[in-house]
N, CA, C and O atoms as a GROMACS GRO file, in nm:
protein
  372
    1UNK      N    1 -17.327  14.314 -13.375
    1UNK     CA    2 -17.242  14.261 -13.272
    1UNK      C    3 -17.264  14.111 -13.253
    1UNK      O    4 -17.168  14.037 -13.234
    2UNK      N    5 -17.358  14.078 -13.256
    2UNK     CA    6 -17.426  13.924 -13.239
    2UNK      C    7 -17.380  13.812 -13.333
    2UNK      O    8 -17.348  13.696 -13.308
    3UNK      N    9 -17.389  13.895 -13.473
    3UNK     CA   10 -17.352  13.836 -13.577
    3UNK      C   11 -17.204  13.814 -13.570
    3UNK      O   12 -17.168  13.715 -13.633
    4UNK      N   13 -17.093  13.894 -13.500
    4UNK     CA   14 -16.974  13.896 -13.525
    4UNK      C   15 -16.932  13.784 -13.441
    4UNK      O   16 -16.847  13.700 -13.472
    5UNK      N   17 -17.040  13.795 -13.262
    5UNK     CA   18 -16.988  13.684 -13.228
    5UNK      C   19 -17.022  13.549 -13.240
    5UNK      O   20 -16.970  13.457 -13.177
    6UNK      N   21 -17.102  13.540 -13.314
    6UNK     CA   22 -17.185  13.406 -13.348
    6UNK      C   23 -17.094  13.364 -13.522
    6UNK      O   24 -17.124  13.262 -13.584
    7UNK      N   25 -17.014  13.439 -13.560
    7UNK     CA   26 -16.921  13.384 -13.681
    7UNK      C   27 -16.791  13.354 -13.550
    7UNK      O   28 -16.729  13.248 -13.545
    8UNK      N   29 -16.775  13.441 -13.476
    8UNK     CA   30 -16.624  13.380 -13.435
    8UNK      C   31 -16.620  13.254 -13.352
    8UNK      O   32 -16.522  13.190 -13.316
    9UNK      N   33 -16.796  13.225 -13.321
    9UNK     CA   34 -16.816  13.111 -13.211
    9UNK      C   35 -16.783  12.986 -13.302
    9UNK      O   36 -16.704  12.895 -13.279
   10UNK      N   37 -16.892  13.013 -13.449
   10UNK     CA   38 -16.871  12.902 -13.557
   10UNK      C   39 -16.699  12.881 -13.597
   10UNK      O   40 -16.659  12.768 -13.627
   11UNK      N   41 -16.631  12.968 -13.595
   11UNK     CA   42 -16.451  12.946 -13.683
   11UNK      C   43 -16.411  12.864 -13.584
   11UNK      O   44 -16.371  12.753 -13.617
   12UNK      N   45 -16.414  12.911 -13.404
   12UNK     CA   46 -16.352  12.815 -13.342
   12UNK      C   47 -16.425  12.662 -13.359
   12UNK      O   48 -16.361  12.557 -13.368
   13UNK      N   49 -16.559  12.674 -13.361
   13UNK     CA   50 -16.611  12.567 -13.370
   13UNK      C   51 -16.552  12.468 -13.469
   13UNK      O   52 -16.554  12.349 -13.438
   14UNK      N   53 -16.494  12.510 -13.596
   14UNK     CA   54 -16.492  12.478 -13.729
   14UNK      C   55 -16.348  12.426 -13.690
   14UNK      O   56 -16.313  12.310 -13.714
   15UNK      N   57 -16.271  12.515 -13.632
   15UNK     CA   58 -16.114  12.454 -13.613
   15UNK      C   59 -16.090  12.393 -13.515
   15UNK      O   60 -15.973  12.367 -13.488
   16UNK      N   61 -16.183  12.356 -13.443
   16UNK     CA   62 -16.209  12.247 -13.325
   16UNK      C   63 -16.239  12.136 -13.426
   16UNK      O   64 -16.168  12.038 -13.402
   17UNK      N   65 -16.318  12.120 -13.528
   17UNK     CA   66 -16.343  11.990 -13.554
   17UNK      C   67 -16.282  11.934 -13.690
   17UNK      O   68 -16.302  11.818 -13.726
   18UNK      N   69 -16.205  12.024 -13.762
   18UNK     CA   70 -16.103  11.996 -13.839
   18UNK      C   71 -15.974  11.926 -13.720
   18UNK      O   72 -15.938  11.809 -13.725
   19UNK      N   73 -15.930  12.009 -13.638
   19UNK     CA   74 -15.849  11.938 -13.576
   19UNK      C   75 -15.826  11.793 -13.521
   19UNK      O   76 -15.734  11.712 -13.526
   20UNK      N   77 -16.005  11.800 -13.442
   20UNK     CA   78 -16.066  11.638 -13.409
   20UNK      C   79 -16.025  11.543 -13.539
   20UNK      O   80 -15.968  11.436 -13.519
   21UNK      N   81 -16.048  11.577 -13.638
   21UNK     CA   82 -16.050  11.483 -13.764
   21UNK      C   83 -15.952  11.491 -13.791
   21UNK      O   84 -15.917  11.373 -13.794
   22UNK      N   85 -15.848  11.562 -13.821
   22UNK     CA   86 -15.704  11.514 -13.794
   22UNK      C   87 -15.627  11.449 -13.707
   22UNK      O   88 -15.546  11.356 -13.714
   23UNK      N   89 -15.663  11.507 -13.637
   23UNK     CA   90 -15.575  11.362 -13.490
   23UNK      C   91 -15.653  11.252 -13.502
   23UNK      O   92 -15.594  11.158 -13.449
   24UNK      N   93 -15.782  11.212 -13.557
   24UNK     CA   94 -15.853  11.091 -13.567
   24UNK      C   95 -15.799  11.011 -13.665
   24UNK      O   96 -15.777  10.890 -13.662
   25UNK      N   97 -15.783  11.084 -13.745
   25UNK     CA   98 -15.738  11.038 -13.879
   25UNK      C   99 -15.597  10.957 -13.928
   25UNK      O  100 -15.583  10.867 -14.011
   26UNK      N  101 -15.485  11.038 -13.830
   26UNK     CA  102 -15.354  11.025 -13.814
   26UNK      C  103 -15.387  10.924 -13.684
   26UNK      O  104 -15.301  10.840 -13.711
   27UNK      N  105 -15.447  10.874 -13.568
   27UNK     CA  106 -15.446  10.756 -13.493
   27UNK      C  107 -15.472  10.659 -13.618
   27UNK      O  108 -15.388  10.572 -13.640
   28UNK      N  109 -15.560  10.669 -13.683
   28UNK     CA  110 -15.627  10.525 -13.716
   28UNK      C  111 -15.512  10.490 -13.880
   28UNK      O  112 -15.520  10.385 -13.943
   29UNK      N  113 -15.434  10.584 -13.909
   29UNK     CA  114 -15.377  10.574 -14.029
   29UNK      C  115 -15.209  10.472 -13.951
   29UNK      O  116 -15.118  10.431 -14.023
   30UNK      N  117 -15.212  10.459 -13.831
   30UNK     CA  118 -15.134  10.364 -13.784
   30UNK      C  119 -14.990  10.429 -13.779
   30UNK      O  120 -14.897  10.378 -13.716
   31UNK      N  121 -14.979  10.558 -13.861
   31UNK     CA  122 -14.825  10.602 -13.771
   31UNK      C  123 -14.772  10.621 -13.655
   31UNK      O  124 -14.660  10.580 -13.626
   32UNK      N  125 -14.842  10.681 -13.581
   32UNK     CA  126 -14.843  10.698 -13.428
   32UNK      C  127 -14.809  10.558 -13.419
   32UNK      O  128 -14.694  10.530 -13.454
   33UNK      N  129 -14.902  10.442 -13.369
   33UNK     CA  130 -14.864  10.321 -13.360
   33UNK      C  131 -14.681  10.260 -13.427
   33UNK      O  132 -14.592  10.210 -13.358
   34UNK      N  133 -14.680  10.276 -13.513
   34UNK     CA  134 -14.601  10.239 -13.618
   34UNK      C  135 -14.397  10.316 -13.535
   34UNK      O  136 -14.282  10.271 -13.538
   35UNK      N  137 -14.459  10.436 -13.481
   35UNK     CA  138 -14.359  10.489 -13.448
   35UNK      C  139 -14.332  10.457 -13.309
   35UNK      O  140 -14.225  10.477 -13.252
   36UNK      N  141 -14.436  10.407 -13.258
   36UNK     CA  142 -14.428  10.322 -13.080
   36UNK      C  143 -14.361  10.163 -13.128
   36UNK      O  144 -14.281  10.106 -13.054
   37UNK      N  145 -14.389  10.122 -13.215
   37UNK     CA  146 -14.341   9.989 -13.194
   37UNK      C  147 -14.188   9.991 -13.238
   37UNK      O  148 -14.121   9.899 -13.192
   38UNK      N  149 -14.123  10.084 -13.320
   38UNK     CA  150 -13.980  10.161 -13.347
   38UNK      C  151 -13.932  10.173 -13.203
   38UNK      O  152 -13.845  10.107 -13.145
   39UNK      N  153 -13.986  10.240 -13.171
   39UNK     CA  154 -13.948  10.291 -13.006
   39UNK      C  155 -13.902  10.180 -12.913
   39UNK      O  156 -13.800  10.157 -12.847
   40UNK      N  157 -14.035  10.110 -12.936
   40UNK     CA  158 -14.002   9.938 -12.813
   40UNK      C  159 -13.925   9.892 -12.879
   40UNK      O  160 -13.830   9.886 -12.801
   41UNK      N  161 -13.888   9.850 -12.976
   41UNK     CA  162 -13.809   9.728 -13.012
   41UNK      C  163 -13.639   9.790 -13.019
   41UNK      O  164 -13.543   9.717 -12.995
   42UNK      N  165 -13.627   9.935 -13.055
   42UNK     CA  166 -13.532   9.987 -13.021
   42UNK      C  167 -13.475   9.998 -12.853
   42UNK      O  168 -13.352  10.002 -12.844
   43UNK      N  169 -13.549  10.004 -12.724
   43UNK     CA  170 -13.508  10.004 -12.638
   43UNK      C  171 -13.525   9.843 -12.614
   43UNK      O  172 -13.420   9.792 -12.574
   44UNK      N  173 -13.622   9.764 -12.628
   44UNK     CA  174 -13.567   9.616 -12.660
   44UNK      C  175 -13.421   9.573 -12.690
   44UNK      O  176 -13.352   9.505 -12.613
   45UNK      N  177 -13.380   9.625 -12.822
   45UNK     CA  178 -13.303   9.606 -12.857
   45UNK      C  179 -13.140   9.645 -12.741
   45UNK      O  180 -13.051   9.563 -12.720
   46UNK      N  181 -13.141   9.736 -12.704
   46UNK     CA  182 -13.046   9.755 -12.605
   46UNK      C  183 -13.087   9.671 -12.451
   46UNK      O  184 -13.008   9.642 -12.361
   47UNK      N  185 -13.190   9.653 -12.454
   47UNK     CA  186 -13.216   9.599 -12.304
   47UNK      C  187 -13.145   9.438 -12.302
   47UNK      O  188 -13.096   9.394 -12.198
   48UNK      N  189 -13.149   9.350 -12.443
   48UNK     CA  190 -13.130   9.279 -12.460
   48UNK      C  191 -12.964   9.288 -12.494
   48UNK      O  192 -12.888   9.207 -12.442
   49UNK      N  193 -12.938   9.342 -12.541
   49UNK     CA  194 -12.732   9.378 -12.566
   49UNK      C  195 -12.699   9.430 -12.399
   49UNK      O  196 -12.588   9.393 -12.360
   50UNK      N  197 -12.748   9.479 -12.336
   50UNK     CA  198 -12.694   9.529 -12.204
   50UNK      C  199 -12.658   9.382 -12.130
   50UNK      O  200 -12.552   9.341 -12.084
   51UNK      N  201 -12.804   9.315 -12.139
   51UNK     CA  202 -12.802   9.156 -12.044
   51UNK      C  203 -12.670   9.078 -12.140
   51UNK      O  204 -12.573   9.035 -12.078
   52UNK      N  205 -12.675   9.063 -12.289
   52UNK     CA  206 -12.609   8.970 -12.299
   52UNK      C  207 -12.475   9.017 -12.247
   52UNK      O  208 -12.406   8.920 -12.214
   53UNK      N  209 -12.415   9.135 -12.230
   53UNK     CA  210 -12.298   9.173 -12.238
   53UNK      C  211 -12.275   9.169 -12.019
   53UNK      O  212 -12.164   9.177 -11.965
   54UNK      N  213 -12.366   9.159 -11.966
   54UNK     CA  214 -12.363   9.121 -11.853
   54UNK      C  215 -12.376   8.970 -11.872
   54UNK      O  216 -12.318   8.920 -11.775
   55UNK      N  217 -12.424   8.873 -11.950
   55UNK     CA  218 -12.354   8.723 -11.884
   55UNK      C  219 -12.257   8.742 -11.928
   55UNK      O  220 -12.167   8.731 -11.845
   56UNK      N  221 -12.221   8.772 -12.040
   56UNK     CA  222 -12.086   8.776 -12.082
   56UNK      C  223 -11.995   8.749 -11.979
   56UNK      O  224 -11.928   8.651 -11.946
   57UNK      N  225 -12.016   8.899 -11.928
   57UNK     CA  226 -11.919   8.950 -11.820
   57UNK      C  227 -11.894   8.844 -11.710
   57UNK      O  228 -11.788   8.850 -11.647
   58UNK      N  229 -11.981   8.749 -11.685
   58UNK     CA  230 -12.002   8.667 -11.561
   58UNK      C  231 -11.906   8.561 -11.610
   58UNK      O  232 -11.812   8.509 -11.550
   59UNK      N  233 -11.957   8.537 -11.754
   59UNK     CA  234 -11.878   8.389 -11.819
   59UNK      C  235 -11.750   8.414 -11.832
   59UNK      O  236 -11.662   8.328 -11.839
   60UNK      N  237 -11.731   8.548 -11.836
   60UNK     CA  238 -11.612   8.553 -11.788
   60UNK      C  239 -11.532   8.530 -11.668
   60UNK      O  240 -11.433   8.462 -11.641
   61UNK      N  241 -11.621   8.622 -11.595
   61UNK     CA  242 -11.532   8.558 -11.435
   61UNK      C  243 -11.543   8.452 -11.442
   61UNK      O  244 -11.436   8.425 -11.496
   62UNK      N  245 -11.602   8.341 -11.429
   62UNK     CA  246 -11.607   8.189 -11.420
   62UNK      C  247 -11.506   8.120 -11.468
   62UNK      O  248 -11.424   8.041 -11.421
   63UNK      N  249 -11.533   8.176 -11.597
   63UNK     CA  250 -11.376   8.141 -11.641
   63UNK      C  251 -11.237   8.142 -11.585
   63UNK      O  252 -11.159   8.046 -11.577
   64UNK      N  253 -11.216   8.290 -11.541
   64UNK     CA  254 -11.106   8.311 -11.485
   64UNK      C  255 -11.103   8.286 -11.362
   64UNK      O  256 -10.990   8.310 -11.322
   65UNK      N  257 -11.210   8.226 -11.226
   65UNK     CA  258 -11.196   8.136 -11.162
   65UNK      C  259 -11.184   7.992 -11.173
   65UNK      O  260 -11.108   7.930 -11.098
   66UNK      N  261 -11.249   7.939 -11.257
   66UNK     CA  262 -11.173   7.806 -11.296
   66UNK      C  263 -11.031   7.764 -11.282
   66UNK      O  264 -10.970   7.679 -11.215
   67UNK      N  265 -10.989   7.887 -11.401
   67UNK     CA  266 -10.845   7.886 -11.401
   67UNK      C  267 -10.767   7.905 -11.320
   67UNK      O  268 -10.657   7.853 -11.302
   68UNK      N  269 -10.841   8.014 -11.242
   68UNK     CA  270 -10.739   8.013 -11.061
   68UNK      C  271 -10.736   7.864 -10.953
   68UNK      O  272 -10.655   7.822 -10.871
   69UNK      N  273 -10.876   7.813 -11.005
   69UNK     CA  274 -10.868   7.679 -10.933
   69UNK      C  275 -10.817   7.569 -10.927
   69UNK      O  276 -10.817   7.484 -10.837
   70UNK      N  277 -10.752   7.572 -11.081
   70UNK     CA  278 -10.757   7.463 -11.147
   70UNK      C  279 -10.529   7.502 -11.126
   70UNK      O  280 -10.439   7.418 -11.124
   71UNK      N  281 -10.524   7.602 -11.119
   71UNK     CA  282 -10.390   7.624 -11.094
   71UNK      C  283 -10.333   7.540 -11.040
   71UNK      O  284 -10.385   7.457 -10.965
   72UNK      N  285 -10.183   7.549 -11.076
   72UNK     CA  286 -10.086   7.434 -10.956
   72UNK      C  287 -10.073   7.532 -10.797
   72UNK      O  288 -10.092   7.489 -10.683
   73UNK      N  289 -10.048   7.622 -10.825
   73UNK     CA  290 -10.067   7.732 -10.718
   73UNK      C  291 -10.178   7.684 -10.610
   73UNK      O  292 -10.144   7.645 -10.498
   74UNK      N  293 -10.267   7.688 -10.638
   74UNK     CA  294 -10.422   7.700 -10.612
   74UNK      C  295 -10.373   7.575 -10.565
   74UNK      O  296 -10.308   7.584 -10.461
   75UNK      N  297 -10.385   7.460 -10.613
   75UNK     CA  298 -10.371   7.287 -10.625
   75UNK      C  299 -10.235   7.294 -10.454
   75UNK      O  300 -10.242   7.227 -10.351
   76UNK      N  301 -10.130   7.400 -10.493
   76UNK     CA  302 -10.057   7.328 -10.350
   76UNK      C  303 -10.115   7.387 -10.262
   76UNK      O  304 -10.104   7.320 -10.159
   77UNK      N  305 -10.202   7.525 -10.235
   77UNK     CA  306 -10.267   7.567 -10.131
   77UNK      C  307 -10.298   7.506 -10.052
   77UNK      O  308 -10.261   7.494  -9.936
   78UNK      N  309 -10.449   7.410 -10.172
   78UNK     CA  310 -10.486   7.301 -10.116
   78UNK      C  311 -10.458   7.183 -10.002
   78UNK      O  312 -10.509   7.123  -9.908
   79UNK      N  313 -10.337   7.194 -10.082
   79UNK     CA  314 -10.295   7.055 -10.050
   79UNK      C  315 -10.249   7.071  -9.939
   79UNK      O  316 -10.287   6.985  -9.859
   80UNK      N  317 -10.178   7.151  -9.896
   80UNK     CA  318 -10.071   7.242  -9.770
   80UNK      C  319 -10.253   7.217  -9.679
   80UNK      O  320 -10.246   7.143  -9.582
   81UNK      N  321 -10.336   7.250  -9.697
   81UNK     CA  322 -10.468   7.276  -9.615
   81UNK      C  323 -10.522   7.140  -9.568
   81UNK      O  324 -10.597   7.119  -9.474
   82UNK      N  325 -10.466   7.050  -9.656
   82UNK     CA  326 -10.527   6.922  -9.617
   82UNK      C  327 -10.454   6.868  -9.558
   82UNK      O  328 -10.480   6.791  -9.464
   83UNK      N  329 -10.345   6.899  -9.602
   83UNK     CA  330 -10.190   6.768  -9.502
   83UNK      C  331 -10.242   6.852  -9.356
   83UNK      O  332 -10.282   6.794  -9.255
   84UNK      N  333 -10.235   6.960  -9.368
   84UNK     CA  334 -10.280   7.033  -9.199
   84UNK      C  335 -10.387   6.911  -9.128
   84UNK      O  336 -10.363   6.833  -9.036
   85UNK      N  337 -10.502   6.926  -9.202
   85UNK     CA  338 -10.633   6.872  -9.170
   85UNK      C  339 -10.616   6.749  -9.096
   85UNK      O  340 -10.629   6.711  -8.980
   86UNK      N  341 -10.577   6.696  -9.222
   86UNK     CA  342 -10.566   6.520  -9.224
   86UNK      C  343 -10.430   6.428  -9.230
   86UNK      O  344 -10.409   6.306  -9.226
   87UNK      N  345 -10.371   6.510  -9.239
   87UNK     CA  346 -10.166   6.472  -9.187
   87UNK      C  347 -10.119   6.412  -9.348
   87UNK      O  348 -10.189   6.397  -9.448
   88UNK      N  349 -10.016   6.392  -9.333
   88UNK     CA  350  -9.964   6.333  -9.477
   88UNK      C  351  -9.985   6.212  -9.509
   88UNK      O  352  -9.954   6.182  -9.625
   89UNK      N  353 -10.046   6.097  -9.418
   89UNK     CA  354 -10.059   5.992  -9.462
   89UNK      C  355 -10.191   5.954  -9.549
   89UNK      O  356 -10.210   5.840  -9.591
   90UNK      N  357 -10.282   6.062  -9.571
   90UNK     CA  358 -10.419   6.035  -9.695
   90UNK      C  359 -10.377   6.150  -9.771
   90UNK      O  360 -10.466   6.224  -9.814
   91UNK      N  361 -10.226   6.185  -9.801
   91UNK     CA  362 -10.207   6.288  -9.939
   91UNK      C  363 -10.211   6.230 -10.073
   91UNK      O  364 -10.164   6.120 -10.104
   92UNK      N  365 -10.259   6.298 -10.136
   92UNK     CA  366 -10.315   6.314 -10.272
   92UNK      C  367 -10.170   6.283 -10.358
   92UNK      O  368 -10.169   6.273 -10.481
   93UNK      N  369 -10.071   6.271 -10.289
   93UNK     CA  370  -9.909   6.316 -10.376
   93UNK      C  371  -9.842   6.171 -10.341
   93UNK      O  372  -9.727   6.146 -10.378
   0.00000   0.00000   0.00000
């Protein structure tokens, strides 16, 4: 009986430290690593396309406020706002 459990104590023992030496083995052989830096530079990679595609988006509006500003539209608003202000005799026209 002793003997049977003193072989089954040694097998786990044995596949306890085969295992240790495999996961030791596979850290230091740099895949693990190798497959984390895949990982970062892949979500890098989108973190960085998300932002550019948000200035984008901004350089856009800017744009298309410019253009609303820069309007003749826009320009007589103005102007209607200032003759109010300051009367017609310092108009721009």
């Amino acid at each position: 009986m002793n003997e049977d459990r003193l072989i089954k104590v040694l097998k786990v023992i044995a596949i306890t430290g085969i295992m240790t030496a495999a996961v030791i083995s596979i850290l230091k052989s740099g895949i693990i690593q190798k497959k984390i830096n895949e990982l970062k530079n892949k979500f890098k990679y989108k973190k960085n396309r998300d932002s550019m595609i948000l200035i984008a988006k901004q350089i856009n509006r800017d744009i298309k406020n410019i253009n609303r500003r820069t309007s003749l539209r826009y320009h007589e608003k103005n102007q209607e706002k200032y003759d109010k202000l300051w009367g017609d005799d310092y108009s721009c026209n």
